[in-house]
C-alpha angles and dihedrals in degrees: 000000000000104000096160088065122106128217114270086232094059087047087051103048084040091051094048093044098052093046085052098028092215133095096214097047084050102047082048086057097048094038086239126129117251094251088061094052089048090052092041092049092047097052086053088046087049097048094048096042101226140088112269098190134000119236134219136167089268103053140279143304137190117261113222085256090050092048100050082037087056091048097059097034083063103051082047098044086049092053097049082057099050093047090044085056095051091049090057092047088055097072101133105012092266099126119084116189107215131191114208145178106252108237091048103044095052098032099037116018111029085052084061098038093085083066100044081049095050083052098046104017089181101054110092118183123205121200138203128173119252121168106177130044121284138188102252083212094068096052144046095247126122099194140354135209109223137173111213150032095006089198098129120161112251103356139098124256123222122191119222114158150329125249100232093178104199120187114268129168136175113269097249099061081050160354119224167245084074123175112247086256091054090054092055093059088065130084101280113215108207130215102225087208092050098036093165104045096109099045088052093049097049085051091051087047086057087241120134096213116207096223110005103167095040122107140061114339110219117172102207127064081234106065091049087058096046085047088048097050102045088052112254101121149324122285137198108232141149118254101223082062094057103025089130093051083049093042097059101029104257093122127007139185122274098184128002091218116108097170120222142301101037128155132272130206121233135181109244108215117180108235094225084063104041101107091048110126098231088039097045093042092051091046098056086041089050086051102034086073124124093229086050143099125222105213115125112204126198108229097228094052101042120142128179118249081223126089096233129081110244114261125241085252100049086083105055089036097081106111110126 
């Protein structure tokens, strides 16, 4: 038994009397007399043991206690809300929570979800950004899209695609096809979560740059296209991230080449959840891409396609 919790109604008239900081404003709101918001409000004083306002002839105002209390109460009270909501949307069992990496979910996947909802109408995914790994157990989420290490404990891992960054600049920085030592000549944007990927690739391109992780840090895929494009260096981006900039000219590739080892992006299913319908139908869609692979990995026997073991940092530099 909780006997510590108390009623959602004294939470609500205390909520709506501390934003207003008045008893008869908030018993307008909540379509309550004023006696009722006075009762609900002492019971709560009472439970907790300490003043929640102080009164005066003239009305009331929040102690220091009521104002840090109504705080909290309100990012609780929100919450319930949301998750009540949620409940409601999941009438069915048509709605999937996924947690996804930023550049890909608005540049790759939302562009293809208008087909995936013409084959399956009554399927809605919701999406939230997550950039680093997470216990499923601790979240809403179903699934989540990841680049990175896709050793998750007790999930499945399914590959989707590699990175390949190639260099790409606006056209007006430069024209090319350039060697890879003409390109380090130029103004390098970094990406701050992959803080090497220029020096590798420079290794990989045989070029011994002169100052290869030099230059403007950026974290998001996205900021290095908008910096690109606007002409302030070279990234290194994949191109299924920027096809309508290359598409329509803003940015264009100096050099094909993207050098080894980079990154792939999987989609990270709990085990627990896997047969569930939602789940199972967007999976085989996911997968079903053109762009896509089709290699399911179990968490708990991924290797790396690369030869090198994954370095202590892969894990925390996801952000895209």
């Amino acid at each position: 038994m909780r006997k510590r919790l108390p009623s959602t109604q004294a939470l609500q008239a205390f909520e709506a009397a501390a934003r207003h900081e008045s008893f008869t404003r908030a018993a307008q709101e909540l379509s309550l007399t004023q006696g009722a918001i006075c009762r609900q409000v002492a019971s709560l004083e009472t439970l907790v043991g300490v003043p929640l306002f102080q009164r005066a002839r003239r009305g009331v105002r929040l102690t220091d206690a009521g104002e840090r209390y109504s705080r909290l109460v309100r990012r609780q009270l929100d919450a319930l809300e949301r998750d009540t909501q949620a409940v409601m949307a999941h009438q069915g069992g048509g709605v999937l929570e996924l947690a996804v990496v930023p550049t890909f979910a608005t540049r790759w996947l939302l562009p293809r979800l208008a087909a995936l909802r013409a084959e399956r109408p009554g399927l809605q995914v919701n999406m939230a950004t997550r950039t680093h790994p997470f216990l499923f157990e601790d979240t809403e989420f179903d699934a989540a899209i990841y680049s990175g290490d896709p050793r998750w404990p007790g999930t499945q891992a399914h590959f989707l695609m590699r990175e390949n960054p190639v260099p790409v600049c606006s056209p007006r920085l430069a024209a090319g096809p350039l060697d890879a030592a003409d390109i380090a000549a130029l103004p390098l944007l970094q990406q701050s979560t992959r803080p090497t990927a220029w020096r590798e690739w420079f290794a990989s391109a045989g070029v011994a740059a002169p100052a290869p992780m030099a230059g403007m840090r950026l974290e998001l895929f996205s900021m290095l296209s908008q910096a690109a494009g606007d002409g302030l260096g070279v990234a290194l981006i994949p191109p299924f991230l920027i096809q309508r900039e290359l598409d329509q000219g803003t940015l264009a590739v100096l050099n094909p080449h993207s050098g080894p080892g980079q990154r792939a992006f999987h989609l990270i299913v709990p085990e627990r959840k896997a047969t569930l319908p939602a789940l199972a139908h967007f999976r085989d869609w996911l997968v079903g891409q053109d762009e896509i692979g089709h290699e399911m990995v179990p968490a708990d026997h991924f290797m790396p396609n690369e030869s090198e073991p994954l370095a202590s940092g892969d894990v925390e530099g996801c952000h895209n």
